[in-house]
C-alpha atoms as one frame of an Amber mdcrd trajectory, in Angstrom:
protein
  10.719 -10.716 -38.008  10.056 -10.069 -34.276   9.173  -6.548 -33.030  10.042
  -5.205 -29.552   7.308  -3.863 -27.950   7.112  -1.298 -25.258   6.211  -2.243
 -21.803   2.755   0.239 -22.166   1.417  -0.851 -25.450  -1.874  -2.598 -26.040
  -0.074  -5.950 -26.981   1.928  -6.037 -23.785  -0.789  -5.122 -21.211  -3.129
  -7.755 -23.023  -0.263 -10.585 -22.389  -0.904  -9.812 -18.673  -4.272  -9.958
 -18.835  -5.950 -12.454 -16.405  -9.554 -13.902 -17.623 -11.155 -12.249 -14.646
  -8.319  -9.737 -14.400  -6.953  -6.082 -14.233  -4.180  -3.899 -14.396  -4.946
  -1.124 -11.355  -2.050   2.179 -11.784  -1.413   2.935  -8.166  -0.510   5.830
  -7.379   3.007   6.802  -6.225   3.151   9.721  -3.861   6.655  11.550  -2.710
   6.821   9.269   0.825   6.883   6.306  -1.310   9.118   7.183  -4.181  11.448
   4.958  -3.296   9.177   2.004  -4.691   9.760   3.888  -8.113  14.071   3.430
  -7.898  13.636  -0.132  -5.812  11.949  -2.061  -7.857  11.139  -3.234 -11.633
   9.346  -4.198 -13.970   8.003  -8.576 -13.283   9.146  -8.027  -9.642   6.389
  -8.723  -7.348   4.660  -6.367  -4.081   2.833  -7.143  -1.383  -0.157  -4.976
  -0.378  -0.567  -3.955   3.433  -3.360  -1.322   4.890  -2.816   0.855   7.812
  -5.484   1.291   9.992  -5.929   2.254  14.011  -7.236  -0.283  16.238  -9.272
   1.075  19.027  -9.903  -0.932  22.732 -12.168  -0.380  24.875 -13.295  -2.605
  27.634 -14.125  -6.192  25.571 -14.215  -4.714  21.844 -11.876  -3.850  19.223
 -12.932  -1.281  16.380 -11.393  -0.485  13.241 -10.898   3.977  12.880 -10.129
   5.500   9.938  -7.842   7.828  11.055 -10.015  10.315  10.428 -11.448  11.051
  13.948  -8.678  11.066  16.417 -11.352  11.504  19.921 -11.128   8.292  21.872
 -12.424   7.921  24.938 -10.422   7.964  28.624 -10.332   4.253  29.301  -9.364
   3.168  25.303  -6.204   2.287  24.037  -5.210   2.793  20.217  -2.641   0.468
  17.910  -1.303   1.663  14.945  -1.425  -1.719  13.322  -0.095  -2.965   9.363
  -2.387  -6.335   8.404  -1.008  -7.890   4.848  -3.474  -8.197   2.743  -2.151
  -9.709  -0.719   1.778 -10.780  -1.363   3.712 -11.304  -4.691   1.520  -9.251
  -6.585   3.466  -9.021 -10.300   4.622  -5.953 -11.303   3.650  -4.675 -14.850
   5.215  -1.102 -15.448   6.500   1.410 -13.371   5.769   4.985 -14.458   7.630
   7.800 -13.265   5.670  11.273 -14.503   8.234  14.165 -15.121   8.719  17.024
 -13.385  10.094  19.032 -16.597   7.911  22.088 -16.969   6.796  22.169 -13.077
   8.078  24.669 -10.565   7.172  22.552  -7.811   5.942  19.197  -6.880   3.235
  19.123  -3.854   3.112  16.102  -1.729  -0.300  15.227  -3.094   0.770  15.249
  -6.541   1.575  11.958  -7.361   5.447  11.027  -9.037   4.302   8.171 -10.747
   2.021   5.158 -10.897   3.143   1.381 -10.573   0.775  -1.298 -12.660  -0.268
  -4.194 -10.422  -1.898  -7.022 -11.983  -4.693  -7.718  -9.529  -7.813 -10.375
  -9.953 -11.180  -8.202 -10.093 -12.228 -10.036  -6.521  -8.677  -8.009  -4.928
  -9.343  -5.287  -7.026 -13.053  -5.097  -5.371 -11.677  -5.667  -1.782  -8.944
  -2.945  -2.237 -11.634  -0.303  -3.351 -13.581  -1.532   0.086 -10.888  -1.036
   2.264  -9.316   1.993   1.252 -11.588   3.996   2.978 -10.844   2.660   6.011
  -7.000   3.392   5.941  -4.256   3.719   4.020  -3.565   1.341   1.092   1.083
   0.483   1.202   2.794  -0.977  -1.324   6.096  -2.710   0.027   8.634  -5.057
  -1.766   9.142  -8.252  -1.324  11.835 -10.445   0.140  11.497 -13.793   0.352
  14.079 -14.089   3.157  12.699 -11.894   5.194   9.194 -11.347   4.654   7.327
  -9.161   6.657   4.656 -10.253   8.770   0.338 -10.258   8.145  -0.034  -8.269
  11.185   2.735  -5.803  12.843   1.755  -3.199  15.535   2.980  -0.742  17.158
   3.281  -2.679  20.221   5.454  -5.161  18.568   7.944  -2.603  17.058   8.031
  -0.408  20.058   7.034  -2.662  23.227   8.001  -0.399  25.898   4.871   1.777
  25.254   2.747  -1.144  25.102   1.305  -0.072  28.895   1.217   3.207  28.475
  -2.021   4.928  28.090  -1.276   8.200  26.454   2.127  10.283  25.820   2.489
  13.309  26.594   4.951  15.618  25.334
């Protein structure tokens, strides 16, 4: 006799266990709520950070976001590097909002399991302090590229120093 398990139990989760691997729940906030209608369960993700790129005479530097003084002569890119693709999806977990006035945009909807290898797990917790971690699905046909700026998407601001407005 065969018994159906749910997608959360002990049993499941330990089917999807890799021998140096982990499940990692990451967190769904309300701009990204779409990934908790768009995708499902055993579909795959690929990760991307956000971070600021920062010129100044013969250097690039990574900023955080965090401090937005640059200097007169510098030019920032807003620029999206891939970091991991067809990461499997485990479970997708939407939390509900039954018995809440409100939802805040820091209180997360949901959480989507990743199955991650505990080397991208360890380079994930690295480089989320530089910027901001994405989730985005993926499509084979048109997949998006490792590195997209904002010079690509938007060229005509590509010599322009600093907008005003």
């Amino acid at each position: 006799m065969a018994v159906l398990e749910q997608p959360v139990s002990r049993i499941v989760t330990g089917h999807h266990q890799l021998p140096s691997g982990v499940i990692y729940h990451f967190p769904i906030s309300k701009k990204d709520e779409y990934l908790l209608t768009s995708v499902s369960n055993g579909d795959t993700l690929s990760l991307y950070i956000r971070l600021t790129e920062v010129r100044s005479a013969n250097q690039i530097t990574l900023n955080s976001g965090e401090s937005e003084s640059y200097g007169v002569n510098e030019n920032k890119d807003h620029v999206l590097y891939r970091l991991y693709e067809n990461i499997p999806i485990i479970n997708i977990e939407r939390r509900s909002s039954e018995g809440k006035a409100k939802i805040t945009n820091d209180e997360p909807l949901g959480t989507v399991a990743l199955k991650l290898t505990t080397a991208q797990l360890a380079e994930i917790k690295v480089l989320e302090s530089m910027g901001e971690i994405l989730l985005l699905p993926n499509d084979e046909k048109q997949l998006v590229s490792s590195r997209v700026s904002i010079k690509k998407v938007l060229p005509q601001f590509s010599n322009v120093k600093e907008l005003r407005g």
